[in-house]
C-alpha positions as CSV (number, residue, x, y, z in Angstrom):
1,X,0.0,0.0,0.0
2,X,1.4,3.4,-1.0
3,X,2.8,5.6,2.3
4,X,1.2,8.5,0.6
5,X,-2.7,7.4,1.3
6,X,-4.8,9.7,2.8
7,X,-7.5,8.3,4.7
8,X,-10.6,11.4,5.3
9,X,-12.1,11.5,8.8
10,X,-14.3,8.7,8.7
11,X,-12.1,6.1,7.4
12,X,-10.2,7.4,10.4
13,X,-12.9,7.2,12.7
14,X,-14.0,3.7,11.9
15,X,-10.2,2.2,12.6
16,X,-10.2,3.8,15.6
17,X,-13.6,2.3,16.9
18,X,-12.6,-0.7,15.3
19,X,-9.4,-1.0,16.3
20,X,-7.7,-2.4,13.1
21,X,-6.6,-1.1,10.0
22,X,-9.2,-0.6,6.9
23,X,-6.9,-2.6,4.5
24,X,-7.5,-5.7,7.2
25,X,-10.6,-5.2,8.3
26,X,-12.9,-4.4,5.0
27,X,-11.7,-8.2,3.6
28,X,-12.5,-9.6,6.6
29,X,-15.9,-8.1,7.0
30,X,-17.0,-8.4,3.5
31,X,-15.7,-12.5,3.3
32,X,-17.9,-13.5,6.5
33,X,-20.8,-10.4,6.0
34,X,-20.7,-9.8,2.8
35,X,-20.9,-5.8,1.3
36,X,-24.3,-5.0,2.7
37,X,-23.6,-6.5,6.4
38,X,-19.6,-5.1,6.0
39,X,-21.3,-1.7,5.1
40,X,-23.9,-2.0,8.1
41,X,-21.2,-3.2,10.4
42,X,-19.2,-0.2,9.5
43,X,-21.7,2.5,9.8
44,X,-21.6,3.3,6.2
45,X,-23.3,3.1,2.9
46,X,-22.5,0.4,0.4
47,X,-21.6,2.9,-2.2
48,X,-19.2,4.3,0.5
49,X,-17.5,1.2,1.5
50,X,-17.2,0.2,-2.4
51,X,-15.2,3.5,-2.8
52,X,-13.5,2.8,0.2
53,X,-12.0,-0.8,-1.3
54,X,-11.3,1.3,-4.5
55,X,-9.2,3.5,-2.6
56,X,-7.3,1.0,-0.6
57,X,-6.9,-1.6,-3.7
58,X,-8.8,-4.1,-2.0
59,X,-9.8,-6.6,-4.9
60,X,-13.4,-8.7,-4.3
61,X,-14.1,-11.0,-7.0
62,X,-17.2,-13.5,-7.0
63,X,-17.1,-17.2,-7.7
64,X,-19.7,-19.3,-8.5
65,X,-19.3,-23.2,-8.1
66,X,-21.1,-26.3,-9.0
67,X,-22.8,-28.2,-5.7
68,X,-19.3,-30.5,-4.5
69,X,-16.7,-28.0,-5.7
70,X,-15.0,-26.1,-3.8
71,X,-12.1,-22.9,-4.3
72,X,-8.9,-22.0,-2.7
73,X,-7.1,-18.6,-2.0
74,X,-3.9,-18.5,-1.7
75,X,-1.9,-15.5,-1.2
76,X,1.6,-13.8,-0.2
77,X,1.2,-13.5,3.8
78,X,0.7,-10.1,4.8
79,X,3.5,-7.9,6.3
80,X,2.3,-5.7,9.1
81,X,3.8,-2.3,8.6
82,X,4.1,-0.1,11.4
């Protein structure tokens, strides 16, 4: 994520009720809520959190499987950065 981000008030706001970055938390909401109960979870609309993602380049993509099939993520492991 680029140093030079810029998060407004409310992004703001919402890590510190929260207690955890945006760029961790919005995945994790929207994989086990998905975007309406993220959104509701949040506090905010789901045109905001959409922007929000947009801003942060967190990537959602749907998948749709046949009954029996399943999918698996895999990822580099995150880095914290302080």
């Amino acid at each position: 994520m680029p140093s030079t981000l810029r998060k407004n008030p409310a992004m703001q706001r919402v890590e510190e009720v929260h207690g955890e970055r945006l760029e961790i938390l919005i995945p994790r909401l929207i994989n086990a809520l998905g975007i309406q109960g993220a959104a509701t979870e949040l506090g905010i609309s789901k045109s905001t959190l959409n922007y929000w993602c947009l801003k942060l380049g967190v990537v959602r993509q749907t998948v749709a499987l046949v009954p029996g099939e399943r999918v698996e993520i895999r990822g580099r492991p995150r880095l914290e950065e302080d």
